[in-house]
Kinemage of the C-alpha trace (Angstrom):
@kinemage 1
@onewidth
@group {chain A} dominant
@subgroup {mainchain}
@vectorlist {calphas} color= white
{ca unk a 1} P -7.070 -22.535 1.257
{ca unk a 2} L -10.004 -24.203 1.831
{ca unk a 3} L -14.102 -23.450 2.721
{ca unk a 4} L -14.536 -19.884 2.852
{ca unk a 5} L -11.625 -18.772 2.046
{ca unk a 6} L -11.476 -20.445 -0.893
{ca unk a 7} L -14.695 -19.192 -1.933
{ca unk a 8} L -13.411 -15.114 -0.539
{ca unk a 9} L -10.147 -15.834 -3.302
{ca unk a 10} L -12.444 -16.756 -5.867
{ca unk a 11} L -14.629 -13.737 -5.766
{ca unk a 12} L -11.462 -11.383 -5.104
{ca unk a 13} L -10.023 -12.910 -8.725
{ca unk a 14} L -13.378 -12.374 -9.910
{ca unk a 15} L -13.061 -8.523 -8.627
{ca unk a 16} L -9.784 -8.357 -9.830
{ca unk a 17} L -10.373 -9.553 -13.606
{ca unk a 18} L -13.004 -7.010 -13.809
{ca unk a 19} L -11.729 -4.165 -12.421
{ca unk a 20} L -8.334 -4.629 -14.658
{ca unk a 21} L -10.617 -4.971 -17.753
{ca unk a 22} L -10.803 -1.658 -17.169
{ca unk a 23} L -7.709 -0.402 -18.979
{ca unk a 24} L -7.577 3.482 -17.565
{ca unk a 25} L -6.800 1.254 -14.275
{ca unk a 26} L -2.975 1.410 -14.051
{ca unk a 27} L -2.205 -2.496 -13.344
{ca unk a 28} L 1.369 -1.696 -12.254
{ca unk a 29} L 0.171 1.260 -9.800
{ca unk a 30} L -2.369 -1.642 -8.141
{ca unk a 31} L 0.094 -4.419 -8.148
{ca unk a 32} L 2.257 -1.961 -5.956
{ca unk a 33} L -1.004 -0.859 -3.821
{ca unk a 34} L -2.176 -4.619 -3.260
{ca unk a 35} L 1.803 -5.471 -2.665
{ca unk a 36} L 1.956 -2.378 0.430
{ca unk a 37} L -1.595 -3.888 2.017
{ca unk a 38} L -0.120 -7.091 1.866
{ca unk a 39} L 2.843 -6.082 3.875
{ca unk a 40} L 0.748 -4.129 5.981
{ca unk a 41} L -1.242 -6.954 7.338
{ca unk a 42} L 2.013 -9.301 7.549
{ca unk a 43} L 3.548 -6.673 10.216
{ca unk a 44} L 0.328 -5.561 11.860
{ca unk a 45} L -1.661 -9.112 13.007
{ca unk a 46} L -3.681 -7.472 15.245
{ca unk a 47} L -5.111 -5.247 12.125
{ca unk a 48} L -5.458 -8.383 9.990
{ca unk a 49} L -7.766 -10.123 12.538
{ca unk a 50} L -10.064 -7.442 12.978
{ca unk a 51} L -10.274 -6.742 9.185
{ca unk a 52} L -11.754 -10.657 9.137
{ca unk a 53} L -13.045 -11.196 12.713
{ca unk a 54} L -16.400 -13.066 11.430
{ca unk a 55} L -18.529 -11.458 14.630
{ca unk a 56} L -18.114 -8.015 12.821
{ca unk a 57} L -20.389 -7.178 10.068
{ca unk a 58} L -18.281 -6.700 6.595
{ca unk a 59} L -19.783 -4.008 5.613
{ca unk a 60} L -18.237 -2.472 9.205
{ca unk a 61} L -15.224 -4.209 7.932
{ca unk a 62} L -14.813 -2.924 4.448
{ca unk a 63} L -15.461 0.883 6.426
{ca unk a 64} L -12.294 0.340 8.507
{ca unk a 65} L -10.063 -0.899 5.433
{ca unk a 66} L -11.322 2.695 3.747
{ca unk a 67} L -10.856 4.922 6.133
{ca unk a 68} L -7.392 3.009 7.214
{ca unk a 69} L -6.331 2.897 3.115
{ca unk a 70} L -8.234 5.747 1.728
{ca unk a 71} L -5.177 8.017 2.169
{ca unk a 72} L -2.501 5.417 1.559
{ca unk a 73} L -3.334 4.067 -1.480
{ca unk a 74} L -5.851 4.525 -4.861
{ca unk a 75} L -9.362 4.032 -5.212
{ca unk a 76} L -9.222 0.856 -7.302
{ca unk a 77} L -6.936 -0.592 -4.680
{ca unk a 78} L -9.399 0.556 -1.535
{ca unk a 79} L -12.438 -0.728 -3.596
{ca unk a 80} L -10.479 -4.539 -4.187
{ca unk a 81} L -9.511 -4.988 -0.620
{ca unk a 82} L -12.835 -3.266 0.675
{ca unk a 83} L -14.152 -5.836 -0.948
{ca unk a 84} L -12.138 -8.907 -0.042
{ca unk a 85} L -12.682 -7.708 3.792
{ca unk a 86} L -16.609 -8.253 3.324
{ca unk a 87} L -15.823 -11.579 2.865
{ca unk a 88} L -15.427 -14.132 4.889
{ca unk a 89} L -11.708 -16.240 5.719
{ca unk a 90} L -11.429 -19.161 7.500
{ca unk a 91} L -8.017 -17.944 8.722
{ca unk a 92} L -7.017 -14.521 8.888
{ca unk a 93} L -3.968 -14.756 6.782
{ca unk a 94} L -5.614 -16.210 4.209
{ca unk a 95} L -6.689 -12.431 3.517
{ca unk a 96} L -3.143 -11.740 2.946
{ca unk a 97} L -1.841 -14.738 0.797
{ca unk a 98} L -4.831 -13.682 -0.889
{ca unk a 99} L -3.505 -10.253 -1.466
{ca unk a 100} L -0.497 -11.154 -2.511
{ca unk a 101} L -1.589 -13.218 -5.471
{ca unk a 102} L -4.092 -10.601 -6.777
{ca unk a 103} L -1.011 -7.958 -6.297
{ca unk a 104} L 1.413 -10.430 -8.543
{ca unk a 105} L -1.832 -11.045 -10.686
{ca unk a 106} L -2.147 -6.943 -11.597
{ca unk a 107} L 1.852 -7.022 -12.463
{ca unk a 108} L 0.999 -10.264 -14.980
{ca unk a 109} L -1.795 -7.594 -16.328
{ca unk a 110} L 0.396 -5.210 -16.920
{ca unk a 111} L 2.631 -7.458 -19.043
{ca unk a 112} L -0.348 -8.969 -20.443
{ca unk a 113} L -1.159 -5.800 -21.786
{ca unk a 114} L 1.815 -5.071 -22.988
{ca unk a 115} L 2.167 -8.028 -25.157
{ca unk a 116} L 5.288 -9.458 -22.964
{ca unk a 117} L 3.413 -11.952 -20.520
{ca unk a 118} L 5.466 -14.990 -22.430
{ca unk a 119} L 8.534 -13.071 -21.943
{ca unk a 120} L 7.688 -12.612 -18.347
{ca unk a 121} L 6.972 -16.103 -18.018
{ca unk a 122} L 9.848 -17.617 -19.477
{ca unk a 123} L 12.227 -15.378 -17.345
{ca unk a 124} L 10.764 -16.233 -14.456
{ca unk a 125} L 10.910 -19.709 -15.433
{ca unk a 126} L 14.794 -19.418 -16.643
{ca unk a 127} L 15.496 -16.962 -13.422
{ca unk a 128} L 14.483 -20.119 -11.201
{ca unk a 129} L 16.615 -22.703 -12.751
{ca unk a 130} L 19.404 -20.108 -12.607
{ca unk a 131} L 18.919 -20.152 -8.713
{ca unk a 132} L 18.512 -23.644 -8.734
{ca unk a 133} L 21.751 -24.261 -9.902
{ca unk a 134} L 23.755 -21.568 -8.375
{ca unk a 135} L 24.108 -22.027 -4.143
{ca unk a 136} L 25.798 -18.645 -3.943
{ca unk a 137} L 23.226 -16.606 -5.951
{ca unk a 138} L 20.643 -18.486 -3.662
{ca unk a 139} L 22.488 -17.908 -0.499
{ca unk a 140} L 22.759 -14.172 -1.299
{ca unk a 141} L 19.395 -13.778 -1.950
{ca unk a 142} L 17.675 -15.463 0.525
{ca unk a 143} L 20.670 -14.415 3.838
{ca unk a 144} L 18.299 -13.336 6.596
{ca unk a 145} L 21.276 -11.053 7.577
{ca unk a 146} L 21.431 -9.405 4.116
{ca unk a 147} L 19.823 -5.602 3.771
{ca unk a 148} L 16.659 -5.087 1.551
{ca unk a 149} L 19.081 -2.632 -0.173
{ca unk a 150} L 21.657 -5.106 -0.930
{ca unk a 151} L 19.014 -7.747 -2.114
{ca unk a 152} L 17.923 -5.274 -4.808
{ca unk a 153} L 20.827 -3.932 -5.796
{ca unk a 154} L 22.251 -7.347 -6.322
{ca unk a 155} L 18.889 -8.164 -8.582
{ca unk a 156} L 18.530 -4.887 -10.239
{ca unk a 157} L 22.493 -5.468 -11.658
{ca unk a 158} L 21.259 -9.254 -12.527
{ca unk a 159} L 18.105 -8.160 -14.071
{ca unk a 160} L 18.253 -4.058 -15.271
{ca unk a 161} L 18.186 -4.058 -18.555
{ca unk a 162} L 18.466 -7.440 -19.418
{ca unk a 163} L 14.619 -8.766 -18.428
{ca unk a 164} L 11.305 -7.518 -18.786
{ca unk a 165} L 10.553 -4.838 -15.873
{ca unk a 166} L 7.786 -7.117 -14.278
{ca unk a 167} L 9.926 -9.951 -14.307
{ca unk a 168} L 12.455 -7.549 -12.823
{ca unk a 169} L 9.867 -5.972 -10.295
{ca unk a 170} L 8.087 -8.857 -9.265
{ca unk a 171} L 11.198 -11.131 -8.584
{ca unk a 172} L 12.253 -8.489 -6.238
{ca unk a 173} L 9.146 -8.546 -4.232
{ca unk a 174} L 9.666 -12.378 -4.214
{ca unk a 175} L 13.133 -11.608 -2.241
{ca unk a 176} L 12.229 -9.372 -0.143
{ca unk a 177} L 9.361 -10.322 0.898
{ca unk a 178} L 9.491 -14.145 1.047
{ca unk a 179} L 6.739 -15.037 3.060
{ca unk a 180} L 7.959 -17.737 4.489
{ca unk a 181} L 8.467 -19.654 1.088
{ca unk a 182} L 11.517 -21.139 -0.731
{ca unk a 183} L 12.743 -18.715 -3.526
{ca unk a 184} L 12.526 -21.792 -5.827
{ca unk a 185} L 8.909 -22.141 -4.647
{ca unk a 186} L 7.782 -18.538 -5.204
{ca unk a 187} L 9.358 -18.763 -8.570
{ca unk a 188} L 7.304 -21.798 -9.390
{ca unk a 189} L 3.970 -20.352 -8.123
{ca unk a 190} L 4.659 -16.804 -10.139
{ca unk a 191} L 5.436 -19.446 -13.431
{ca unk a 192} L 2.075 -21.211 -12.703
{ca unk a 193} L 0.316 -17.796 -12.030
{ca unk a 194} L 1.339 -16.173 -15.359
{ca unk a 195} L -0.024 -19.617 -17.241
{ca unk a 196} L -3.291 -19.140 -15.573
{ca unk a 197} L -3.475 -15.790 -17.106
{ca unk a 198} L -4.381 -17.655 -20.247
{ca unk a 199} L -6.022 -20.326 -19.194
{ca unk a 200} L -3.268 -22.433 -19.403
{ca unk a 201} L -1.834 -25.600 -18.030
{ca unk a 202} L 2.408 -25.466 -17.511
{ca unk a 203} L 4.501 -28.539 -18.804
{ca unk a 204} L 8.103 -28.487 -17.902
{ca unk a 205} L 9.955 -30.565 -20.495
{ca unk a 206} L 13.739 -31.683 -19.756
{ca unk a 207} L 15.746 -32.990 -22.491
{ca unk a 208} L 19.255 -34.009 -23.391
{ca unk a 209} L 19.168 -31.399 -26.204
{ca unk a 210} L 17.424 -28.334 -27.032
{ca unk a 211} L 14.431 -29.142 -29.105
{ca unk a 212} L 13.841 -27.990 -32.260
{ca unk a 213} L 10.632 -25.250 -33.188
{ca unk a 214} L 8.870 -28.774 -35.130
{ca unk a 215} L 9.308 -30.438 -31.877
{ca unk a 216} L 8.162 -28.028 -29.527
{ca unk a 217} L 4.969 -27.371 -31.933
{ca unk a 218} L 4.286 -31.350 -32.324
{ca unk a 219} L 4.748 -32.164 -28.402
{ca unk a 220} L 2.182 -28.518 -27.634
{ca unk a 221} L 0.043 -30.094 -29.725
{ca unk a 222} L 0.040 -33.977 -28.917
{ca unk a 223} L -0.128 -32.481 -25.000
{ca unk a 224} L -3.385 -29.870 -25.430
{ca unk a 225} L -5.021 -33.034 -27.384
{ca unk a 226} L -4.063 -35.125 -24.414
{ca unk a 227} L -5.312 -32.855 -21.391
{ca unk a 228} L -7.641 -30.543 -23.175
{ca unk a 229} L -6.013 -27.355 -22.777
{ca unk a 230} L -3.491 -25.425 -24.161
{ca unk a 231} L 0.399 -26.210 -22.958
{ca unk a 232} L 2.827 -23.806 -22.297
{ca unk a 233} L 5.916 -25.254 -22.648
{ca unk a 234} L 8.937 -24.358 -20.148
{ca unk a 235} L 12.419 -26.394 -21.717
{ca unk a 236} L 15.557 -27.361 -19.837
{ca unk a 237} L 18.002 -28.870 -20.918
{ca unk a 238} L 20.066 -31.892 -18.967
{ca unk a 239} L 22.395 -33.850 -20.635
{ca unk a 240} L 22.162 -36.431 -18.047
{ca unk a 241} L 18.818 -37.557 -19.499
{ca unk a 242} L 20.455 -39.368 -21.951
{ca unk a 243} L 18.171 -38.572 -24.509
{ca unk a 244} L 14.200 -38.379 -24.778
{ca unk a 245} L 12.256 -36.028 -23.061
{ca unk a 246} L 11.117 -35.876 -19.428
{ca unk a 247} L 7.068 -33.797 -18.830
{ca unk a 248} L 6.215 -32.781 -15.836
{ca unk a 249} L 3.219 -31.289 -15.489
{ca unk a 250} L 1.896 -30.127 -12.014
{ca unk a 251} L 2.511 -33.554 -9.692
{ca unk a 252} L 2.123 -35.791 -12.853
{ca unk a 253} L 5.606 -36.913 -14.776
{ca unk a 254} L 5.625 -38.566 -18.278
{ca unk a 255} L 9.219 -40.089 -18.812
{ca unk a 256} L 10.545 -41.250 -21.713
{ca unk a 257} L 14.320 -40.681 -20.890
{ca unk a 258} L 16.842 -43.413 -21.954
{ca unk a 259} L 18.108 -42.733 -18.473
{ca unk a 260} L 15.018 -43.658 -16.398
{ca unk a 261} L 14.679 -46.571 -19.136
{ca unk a 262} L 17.965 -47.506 -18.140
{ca unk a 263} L 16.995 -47.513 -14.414
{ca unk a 264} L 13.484 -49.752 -14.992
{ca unk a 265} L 15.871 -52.459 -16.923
{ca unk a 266} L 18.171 -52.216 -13.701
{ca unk a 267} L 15.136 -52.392 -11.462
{ca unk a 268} L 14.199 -55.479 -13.068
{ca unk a 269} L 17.427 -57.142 -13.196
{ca unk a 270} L 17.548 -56.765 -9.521
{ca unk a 271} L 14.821 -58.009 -8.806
């Protein structure tokens, strides 16, 4: 997003953070709410364009969301979009990628509150490299032809009982309701979403080895010094690294692999 719509997503998270303060406000109930209006204004286009048509005032705007949702869904759900309609977007479905975050956002809450948001995160994190790996679990889950039914049975016999229920609930949405987005890339945006809960930056760490809890502690530590913030580790474990460690953290990669040292020595033989 960019321009106004990037200032409209900043005020909704703004609204959002607020309003969940609140803790009588049931974060699952309004992740559900925000999830509905989301789909809502992927089917109906028509709806989605007059709910941010700039040459209507948003006050007129945030009217027509009420007296469409009023019925449909609760009042801290009406009173979120209502606002996000008197906004302005610079494209109309910005609205509802917008929605969709804030709906994933009040799920993250609701394990936040709970105490289980690291839990949450690192299933979501594991649940991706799972898919990652496995082409028929992927294929299953993302088959066009496949029934909504048949997506969530498949995840609820992967997931019931074994993962946190928000990991469980919002990893279904993800499914079956794509978006037009990779699996693998949902996966990675919920990961990065549930870090920003806290303020925090993600580092994906690869090694040949799991590392131990001194480790883990000493490279958190040597990586909040070095950008700032605090790190929250994600660890996989490839064998094919060689030993070392491999960070990645958003676009940046610090690699310190015997494998890609390996490669450079290669690279310079060549040449």
């Amino acid at each position: 997003m960019n321009g106004a719509s990037r200032e409209a997503l900043a005020s909704a998270r703004e609204r959002l953070n607020a309003l969940t303060d609140d803790t009588s406000v049931d974060a699952a109930k309004l992740a559900e709410e925000l999830a509905a209006v989301t789909a809502l204004l992927d089917r109906e286009v028509s709806l989605r364009r007059v709910l941010t048509d700039p040459a209507q005032a948003g006050e007129a705007r945030a009217e027509l969301a009420g007296r469409l949702l009023g019925s449909q869904v609760g009042g801290p759900a009406v009173d979120l979009v209502g606002g996000m309609v008197r906004s302005r977007w610079s494209r109309s479905r910005d609205l509802t990628d917008a929605l969709e975050e804030l709906a994933y956002s009040a799920d993250l809450v609701a394990a936040q509150r709970a105490g289980q948001l690291d839990n949450v995160e690192d299933e979501l994190f594991r649940f991706g490299r799972i898919v990652s790996s496995n082409s028929e679990l992927r294929r299953a889950l993302t088959d066009r032809n496949a029934s909504v039914s048949a997506k969530t049975e498949l995840l609820h016999s992967l997931l019931g009982g074994r993962a946190n229920p928000v990991t469980e609930r919002i990893v279904i949405r993800l499914v079956v309701q794509p978006r037009g987005r990779s699996l693998e890339a949902g996966l990675d945006a919920l990961s990065k979403l549930a870090a920003s809960r806290r303020d925090r930056m993600v580092a994906v760490v690869t090694s040949a080895v799991p590392l131990s809890e001194g480790q883990r502690e000493r490279l958190s530590a040597s990586l909040a010094a070095l950008y700032g913030r605090q790190i929250h580790l994600n660890l996989d474990v490839d064998p094919e690294v060689l030993g070392g460690i491999q960070v990645r953290i958003g676009d940046e990669v610090i690699n310190g692999t015997i494998a890609e040292r390996l490669e450079e020595a290669a690279r310079r033989m060549a040449g």
